[in-house]
Backbone of each chain as nested JSON, in Angstrom:
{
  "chains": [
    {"id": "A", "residues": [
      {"number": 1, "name": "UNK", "atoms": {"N": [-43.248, 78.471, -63.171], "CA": [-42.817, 77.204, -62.571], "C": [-42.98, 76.096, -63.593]}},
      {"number": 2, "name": "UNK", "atoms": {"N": [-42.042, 75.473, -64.028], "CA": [-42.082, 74.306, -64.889], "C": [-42.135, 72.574, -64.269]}},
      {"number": 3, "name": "UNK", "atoms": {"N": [-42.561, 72.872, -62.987], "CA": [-42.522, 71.444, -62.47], "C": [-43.923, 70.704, -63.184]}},
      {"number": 4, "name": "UNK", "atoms": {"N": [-43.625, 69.157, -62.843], "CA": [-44.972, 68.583, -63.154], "C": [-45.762, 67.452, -62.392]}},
      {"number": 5, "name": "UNK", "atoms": {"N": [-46.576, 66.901, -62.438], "CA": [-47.246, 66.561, -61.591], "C": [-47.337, 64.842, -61.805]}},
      {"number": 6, "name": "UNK", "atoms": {"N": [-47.19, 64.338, -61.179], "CA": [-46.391, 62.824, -60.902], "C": [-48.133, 61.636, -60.924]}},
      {"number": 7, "name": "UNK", "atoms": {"N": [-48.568, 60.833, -61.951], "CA": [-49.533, 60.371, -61.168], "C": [-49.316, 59.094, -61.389]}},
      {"number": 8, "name": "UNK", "atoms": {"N": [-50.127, 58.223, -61.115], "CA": [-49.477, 56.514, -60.727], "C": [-50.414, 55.573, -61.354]}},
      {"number": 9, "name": "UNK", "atoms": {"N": [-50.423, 55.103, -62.81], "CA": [-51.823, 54.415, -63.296], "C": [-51.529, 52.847, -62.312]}},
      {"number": 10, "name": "UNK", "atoms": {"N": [-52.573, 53.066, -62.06], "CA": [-53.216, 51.516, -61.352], "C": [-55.019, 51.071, -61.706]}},
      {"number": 11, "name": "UNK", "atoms": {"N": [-54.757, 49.926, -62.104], "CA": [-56.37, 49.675, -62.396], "C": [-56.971, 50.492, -63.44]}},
      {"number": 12, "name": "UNK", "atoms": {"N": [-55.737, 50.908, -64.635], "CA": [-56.633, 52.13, -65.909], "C": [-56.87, 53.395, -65.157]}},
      {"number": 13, "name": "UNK", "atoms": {"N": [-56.494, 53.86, -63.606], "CA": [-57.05, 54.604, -63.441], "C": [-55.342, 55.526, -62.946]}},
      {"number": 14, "name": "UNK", "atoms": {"N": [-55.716, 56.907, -63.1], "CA": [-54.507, 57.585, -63.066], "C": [-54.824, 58.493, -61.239]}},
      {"number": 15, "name": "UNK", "atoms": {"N": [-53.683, 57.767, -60.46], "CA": [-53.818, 58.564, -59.34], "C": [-52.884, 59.283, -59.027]}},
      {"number": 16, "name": "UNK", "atoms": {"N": [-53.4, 60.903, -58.315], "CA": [-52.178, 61.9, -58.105], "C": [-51.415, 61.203, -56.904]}},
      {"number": 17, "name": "UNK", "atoms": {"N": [-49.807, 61.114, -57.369], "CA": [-49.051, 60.647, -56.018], "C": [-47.769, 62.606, -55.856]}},
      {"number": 18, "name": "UNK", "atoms": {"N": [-47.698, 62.804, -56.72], "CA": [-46.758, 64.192, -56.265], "C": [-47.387, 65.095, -56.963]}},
      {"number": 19, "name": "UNK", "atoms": {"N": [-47.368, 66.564, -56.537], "CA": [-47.646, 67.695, -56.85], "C": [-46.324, 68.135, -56.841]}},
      {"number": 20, "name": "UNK", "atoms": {"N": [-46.203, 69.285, -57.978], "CA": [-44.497, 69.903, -58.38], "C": [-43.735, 69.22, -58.46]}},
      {"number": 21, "name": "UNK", "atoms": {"N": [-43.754, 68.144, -59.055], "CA": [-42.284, 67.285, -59.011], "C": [-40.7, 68.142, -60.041]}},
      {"number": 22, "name": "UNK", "atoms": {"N": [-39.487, 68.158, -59.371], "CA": [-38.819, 68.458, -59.816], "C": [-37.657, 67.621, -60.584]}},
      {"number": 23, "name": "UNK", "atoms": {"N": [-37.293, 66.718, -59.136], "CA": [-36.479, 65.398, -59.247], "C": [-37.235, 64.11, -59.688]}},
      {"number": 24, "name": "UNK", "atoms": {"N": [-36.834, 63.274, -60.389], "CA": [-37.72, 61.89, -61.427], "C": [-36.485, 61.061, -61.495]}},
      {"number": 25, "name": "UNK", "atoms": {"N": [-36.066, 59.843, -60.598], "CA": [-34.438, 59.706, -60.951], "C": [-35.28, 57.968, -60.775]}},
      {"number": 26, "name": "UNK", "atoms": {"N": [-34.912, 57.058, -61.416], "CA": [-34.926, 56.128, -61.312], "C": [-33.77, 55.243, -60.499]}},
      {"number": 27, "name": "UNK", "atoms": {"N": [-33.914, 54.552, -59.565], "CA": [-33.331, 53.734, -58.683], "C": [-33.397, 52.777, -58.658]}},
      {"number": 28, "name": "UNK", "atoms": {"N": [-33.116, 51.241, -59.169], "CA": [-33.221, 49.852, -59.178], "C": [-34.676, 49.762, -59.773]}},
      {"number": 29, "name": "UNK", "atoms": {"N": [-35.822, 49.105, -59.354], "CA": [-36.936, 49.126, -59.363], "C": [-37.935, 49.581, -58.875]}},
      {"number": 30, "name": "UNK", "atoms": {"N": [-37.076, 51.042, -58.097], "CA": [-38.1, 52.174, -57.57], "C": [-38.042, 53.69, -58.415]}},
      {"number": 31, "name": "UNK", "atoms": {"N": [-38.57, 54.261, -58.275], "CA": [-38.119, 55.263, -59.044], "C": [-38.49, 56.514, -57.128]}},
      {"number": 32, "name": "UNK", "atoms": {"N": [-37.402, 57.495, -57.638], "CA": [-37.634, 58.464, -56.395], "C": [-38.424, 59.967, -56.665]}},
      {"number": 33, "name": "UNK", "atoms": {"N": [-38.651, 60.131, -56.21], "CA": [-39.397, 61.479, -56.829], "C": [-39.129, 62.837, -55.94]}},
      {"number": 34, "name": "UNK", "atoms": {"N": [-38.513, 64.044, -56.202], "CA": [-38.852, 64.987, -55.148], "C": [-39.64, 66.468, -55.699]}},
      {"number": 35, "name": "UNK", "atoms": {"N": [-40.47, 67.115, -54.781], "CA": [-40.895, 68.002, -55.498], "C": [-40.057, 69.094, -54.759]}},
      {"number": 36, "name": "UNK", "atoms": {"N": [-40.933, 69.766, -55.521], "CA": [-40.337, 71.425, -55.02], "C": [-40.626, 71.849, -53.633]}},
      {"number": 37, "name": "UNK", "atoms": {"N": [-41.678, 71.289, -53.341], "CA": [-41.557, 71.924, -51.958], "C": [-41.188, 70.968, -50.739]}},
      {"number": 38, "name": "UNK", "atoms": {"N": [-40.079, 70.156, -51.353], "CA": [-38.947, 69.3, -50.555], "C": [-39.71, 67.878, -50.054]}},
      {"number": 39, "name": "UNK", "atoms": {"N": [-40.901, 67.583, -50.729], "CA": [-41.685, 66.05, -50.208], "C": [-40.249, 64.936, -51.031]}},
      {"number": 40, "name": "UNK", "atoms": {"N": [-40.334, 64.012, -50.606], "CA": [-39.478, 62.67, -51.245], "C": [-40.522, 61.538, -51.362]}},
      {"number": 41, "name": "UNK", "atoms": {"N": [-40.265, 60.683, -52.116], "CA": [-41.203, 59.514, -51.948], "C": [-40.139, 58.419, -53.054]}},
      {"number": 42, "name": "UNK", "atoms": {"N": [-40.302, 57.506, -52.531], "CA": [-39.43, 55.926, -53.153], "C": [-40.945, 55.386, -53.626]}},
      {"number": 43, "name": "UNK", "atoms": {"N": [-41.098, 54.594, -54.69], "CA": [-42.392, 53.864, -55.56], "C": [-41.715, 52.837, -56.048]}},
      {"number": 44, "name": "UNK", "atoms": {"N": [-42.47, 52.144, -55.943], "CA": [-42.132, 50.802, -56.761], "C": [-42.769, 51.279, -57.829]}},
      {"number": 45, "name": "UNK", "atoms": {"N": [-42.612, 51.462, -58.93], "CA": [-42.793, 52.155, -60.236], "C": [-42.177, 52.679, -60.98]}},
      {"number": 46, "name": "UNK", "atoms": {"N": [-41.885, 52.587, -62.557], "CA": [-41.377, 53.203, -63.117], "C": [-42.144, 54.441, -63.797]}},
      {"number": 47, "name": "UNK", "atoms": {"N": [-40.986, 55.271, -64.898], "CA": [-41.756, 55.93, -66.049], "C": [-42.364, 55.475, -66.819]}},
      {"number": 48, "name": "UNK", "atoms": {"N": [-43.767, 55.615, -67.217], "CA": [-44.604, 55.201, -68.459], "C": [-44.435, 56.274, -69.595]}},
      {"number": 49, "name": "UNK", "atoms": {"N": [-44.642, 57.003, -69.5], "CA": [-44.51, 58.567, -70.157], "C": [-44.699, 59.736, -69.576]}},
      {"number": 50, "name": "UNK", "atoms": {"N": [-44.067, 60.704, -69.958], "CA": [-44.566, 61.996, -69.75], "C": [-44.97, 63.252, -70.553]}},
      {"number": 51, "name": "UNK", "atoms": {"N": [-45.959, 64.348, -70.685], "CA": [-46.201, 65.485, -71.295], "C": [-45.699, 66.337, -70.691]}},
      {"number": 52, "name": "UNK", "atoms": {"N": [-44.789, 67.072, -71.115], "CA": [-44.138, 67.991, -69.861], "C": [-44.926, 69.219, -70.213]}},
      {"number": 53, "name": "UNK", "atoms": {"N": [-45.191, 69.509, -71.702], "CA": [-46.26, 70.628, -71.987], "C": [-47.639, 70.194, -70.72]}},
      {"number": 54, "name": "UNK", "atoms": {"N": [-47.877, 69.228, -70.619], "CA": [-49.792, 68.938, -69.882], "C": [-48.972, 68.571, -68.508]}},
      {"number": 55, "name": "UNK", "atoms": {"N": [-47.177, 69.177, -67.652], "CA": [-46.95, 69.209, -66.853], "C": [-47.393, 67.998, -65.929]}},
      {"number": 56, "name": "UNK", "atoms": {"N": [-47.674, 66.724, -66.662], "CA": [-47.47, 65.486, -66.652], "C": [-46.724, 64.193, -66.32]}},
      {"number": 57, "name": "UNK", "atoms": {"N": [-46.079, 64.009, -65.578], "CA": [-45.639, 62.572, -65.119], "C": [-46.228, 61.186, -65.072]}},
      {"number": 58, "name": "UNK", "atoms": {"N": [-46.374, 60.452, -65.979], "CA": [-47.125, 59.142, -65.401], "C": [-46.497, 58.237, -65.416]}},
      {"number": 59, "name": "UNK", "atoms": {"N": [-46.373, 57.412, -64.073], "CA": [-45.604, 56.202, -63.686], "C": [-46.497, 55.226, -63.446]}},
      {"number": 60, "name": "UNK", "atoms": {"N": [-45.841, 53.75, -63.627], "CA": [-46.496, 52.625, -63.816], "C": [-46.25, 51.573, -62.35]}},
      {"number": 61, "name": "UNK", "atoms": {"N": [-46.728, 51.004, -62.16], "CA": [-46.247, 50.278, -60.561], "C": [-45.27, 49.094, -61.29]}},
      {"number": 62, "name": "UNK", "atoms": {"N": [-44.557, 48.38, -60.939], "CA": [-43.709, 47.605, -61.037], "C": [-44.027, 46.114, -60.893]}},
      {"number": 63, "name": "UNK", "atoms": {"N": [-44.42, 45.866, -59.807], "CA": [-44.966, 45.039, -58.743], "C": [-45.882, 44.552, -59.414]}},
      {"number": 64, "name": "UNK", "atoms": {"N": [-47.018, 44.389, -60.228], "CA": [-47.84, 44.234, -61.016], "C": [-47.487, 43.406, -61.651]}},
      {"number": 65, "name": "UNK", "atoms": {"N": [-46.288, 43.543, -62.913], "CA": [-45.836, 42.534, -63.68], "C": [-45.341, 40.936, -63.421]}}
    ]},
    {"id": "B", "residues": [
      {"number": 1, "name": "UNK", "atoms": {"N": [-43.051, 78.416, -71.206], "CA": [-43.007, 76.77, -72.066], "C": [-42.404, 76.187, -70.698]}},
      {"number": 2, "name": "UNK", "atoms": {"N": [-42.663, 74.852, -70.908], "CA": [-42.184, 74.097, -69.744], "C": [-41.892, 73.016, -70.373]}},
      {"number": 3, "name": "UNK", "atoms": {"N": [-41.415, 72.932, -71.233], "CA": [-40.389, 71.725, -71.427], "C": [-38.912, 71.572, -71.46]}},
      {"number": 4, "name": "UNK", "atoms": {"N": [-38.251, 70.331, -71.235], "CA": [-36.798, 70.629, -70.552], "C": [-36.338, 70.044, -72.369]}},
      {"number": 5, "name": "UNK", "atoms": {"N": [-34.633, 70.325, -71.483], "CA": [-33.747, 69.967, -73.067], "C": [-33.35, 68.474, -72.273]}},
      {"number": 6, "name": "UNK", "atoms": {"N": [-33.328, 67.415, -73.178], "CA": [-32.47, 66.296, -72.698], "C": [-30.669, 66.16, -73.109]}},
      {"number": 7, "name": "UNK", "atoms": {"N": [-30.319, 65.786, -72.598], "CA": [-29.176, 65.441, -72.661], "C": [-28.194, 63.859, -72.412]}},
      {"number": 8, "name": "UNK", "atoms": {"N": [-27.55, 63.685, -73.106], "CA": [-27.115, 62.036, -72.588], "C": [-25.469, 62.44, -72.155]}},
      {"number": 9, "name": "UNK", "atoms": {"N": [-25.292, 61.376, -70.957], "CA": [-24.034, 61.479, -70.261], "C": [-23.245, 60.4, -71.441]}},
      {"number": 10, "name": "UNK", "atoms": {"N": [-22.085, 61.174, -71.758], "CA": [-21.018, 60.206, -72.859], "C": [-19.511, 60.451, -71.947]}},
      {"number": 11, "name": "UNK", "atoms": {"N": [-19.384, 59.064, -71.456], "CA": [-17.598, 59.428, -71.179], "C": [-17.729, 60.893, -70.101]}},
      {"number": 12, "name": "UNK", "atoms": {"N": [-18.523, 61.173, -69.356], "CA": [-18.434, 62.028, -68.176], "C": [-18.939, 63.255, -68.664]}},
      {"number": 13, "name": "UNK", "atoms": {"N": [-19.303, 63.613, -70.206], "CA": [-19.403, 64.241, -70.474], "C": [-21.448, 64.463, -71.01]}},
      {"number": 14, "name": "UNK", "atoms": {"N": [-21.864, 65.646, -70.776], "CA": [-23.185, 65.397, -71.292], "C": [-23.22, 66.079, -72.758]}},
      {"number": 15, "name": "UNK", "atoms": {"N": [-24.09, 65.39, -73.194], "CA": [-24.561, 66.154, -74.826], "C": [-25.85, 66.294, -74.997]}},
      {"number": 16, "name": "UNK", "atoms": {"N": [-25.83, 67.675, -75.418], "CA": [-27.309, 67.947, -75.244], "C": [-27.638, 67.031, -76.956]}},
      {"number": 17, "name": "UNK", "atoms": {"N": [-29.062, 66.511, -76.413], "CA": [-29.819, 65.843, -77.767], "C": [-30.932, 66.243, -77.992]}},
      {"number": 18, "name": "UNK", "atoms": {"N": [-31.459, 67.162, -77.476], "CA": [-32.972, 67.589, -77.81], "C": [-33.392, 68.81, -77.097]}},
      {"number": 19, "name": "UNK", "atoms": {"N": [-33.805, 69.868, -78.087], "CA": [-34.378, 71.091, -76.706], "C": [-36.033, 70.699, -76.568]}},
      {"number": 20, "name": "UNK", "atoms": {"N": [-36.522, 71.094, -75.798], "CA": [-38.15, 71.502, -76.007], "C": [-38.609, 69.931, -75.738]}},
      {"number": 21, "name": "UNK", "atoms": {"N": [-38.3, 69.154, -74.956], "CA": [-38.451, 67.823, -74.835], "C": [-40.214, 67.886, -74.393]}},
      {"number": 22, "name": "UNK", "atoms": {"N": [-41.145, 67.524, -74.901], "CA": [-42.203, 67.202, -73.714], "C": [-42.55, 65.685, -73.647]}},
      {"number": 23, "name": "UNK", "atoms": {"N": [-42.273, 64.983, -74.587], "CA": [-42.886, 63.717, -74.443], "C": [-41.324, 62.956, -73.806]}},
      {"number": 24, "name": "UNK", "atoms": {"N": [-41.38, 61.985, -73.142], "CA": [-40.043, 60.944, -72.887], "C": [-40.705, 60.023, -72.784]}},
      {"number": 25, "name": "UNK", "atoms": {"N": [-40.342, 58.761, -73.01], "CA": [-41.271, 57.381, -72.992], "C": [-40.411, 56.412, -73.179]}},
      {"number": 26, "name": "UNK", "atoms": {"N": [-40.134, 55.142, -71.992], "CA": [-39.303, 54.146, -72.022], "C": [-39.967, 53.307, -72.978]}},
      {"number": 27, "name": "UNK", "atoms": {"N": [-39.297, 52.065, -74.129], "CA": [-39.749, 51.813, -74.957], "C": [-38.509, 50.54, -74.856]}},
      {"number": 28, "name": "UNK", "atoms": {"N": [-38.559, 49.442, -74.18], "CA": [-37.916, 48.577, -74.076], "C": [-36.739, 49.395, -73.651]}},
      {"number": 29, "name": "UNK", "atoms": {"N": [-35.318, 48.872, -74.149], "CA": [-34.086, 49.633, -73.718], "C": [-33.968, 50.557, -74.532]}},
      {"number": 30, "name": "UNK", "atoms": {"N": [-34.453, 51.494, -74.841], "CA": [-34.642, 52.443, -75.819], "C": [-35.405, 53.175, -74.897]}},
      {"number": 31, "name": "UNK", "atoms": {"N": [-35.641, 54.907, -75.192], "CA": [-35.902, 56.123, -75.109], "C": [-36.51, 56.549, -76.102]}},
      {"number": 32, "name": "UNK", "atoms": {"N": [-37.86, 56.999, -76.066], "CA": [-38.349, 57.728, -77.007], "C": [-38.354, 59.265, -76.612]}},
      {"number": 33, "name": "UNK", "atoms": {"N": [-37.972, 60.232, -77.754], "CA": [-38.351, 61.908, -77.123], "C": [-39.002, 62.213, -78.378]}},
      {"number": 34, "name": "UNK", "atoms": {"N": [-39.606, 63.384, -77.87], "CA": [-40.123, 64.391, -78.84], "C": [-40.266, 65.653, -78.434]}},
      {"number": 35, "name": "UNK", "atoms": {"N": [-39.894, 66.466, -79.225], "CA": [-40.053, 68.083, -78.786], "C": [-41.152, 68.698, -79.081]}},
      {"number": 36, "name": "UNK", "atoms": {"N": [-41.374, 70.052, -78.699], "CA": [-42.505, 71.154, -79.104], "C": [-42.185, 71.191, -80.7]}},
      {"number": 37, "name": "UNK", "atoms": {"N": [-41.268, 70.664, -81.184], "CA": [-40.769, 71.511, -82.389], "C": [-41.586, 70.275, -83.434]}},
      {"number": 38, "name": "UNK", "atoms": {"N": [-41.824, 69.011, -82.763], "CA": [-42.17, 67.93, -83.788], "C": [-41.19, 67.037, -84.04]}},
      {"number": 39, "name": "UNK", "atoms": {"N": [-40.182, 67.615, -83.381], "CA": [-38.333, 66.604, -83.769], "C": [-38.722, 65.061, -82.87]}},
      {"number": 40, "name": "UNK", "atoms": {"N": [-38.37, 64.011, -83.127], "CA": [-38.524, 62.634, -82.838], "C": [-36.9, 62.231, -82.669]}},
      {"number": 41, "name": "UNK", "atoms": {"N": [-36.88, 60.948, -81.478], "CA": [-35.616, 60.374, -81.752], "C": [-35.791, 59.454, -80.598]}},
      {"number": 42, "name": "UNK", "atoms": {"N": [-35.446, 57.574, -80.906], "CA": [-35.439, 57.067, -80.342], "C": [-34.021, 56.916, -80.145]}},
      {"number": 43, "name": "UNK", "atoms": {"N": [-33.439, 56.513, -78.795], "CA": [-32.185, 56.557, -78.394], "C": [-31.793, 55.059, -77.249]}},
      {"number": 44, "name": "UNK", "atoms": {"N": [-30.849, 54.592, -77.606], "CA": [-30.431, 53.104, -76.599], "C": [-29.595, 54.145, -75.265]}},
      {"number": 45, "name": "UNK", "atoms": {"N": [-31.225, 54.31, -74.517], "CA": [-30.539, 55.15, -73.464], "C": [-31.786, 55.011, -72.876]}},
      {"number": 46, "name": "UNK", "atoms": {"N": [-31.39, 55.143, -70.946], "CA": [-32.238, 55.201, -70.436], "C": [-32.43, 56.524, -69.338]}},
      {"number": 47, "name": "UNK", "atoms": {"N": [-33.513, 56.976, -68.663], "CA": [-33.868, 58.509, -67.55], "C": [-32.682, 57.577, -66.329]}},
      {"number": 48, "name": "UNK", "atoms": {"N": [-31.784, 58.687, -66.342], "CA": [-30.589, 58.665, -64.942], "C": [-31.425, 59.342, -64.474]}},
      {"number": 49, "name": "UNK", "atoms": {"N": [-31.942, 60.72, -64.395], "CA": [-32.54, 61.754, -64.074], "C": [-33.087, 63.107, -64.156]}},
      {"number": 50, "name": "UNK", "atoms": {"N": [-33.708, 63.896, -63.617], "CA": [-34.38, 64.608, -64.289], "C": [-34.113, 66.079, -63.055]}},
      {"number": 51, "name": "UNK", "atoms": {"N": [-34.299, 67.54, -63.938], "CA": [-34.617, 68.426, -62.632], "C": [-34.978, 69.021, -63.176]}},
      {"number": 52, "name": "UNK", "atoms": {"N": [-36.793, 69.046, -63.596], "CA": [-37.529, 70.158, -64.237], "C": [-37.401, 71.261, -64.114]}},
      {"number": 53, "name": "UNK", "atoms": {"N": [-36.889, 71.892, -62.755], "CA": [-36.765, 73.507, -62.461], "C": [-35.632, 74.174, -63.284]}},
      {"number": 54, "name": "UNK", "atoms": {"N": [-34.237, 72.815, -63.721], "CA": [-33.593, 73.483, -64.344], "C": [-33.944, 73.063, -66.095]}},
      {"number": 55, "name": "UNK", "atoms": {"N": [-35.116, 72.544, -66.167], "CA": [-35.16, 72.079, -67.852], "C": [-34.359, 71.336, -67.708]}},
      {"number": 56, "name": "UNK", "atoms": {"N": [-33.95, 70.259, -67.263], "CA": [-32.946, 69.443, -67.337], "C": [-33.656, 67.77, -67.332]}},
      {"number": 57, "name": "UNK", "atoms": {"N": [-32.692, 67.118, -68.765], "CA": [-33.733, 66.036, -68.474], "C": [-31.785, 64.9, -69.189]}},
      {"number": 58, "name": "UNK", "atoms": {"N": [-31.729, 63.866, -68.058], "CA": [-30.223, 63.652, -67.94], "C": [-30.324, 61.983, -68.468]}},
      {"number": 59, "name": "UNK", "atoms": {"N": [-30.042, 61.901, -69.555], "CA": [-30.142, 60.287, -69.984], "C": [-28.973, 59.8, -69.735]}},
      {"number": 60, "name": "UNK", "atoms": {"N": [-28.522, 58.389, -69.749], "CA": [-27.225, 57.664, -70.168], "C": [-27.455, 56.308, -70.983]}},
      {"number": 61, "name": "UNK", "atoms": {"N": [-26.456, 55.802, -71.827], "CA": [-26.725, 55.274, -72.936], "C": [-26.452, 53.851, -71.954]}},
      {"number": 62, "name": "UNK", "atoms": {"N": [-27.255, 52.89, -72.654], "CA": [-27.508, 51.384, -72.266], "C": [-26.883, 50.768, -73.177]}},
      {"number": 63, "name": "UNK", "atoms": {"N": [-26.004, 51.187, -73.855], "CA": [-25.163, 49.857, -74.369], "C": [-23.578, 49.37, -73.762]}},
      {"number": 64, "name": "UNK", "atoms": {"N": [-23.253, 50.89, -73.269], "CA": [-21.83, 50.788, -72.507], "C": [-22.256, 49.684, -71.04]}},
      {"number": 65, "name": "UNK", "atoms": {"N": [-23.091, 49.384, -70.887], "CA": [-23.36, 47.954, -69.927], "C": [-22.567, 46.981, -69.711]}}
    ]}
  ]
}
């Protein structure tokens, strides 16, 4: 399984928001996320980076700036 | 391995630009990648979307704006 795992830095601190993410599609100033086992979620957040080797996603909140 | 190939949408068409992608990183209107292989390339393109299950990682270029 090559999915990866979605987490959300807030406050320096990195929190898990998806497990298996497959879909990563950015939408206006949300980004959408779906995993594999069919969860959806809309974030006010974008991409910060990702390790897809360390199966990695990290998104940044938006809203903040 | 679990890293995807990116590709950028040109004129309806996609082109693959990178296999073995693990790093992606927004970097103003620019795209940063890097592969397993060590290959680098910043690109005036931004994540349309992504579907890790198929290694698929789907850019489009930000200057046709």
């Amino acid at each position: 399984m090559c999915e990866a795992n979605a987490y959300l830095l807030q406050d320096d601190r990195e929190e898990l928001i998806m497990e298996g993410v497959d879909v990563l599609e950015p939408q206006g100033d949300q980004i959408y996320l779906r995993s594999i086992f069919g969860e959806q979620k809309f974030l006010h957040a974008r991409l910060k980076t990702t390790s897809l080797l360390e199966h990695k996603i990290l998104l940044e909140t938006t809203t903040s700036d």
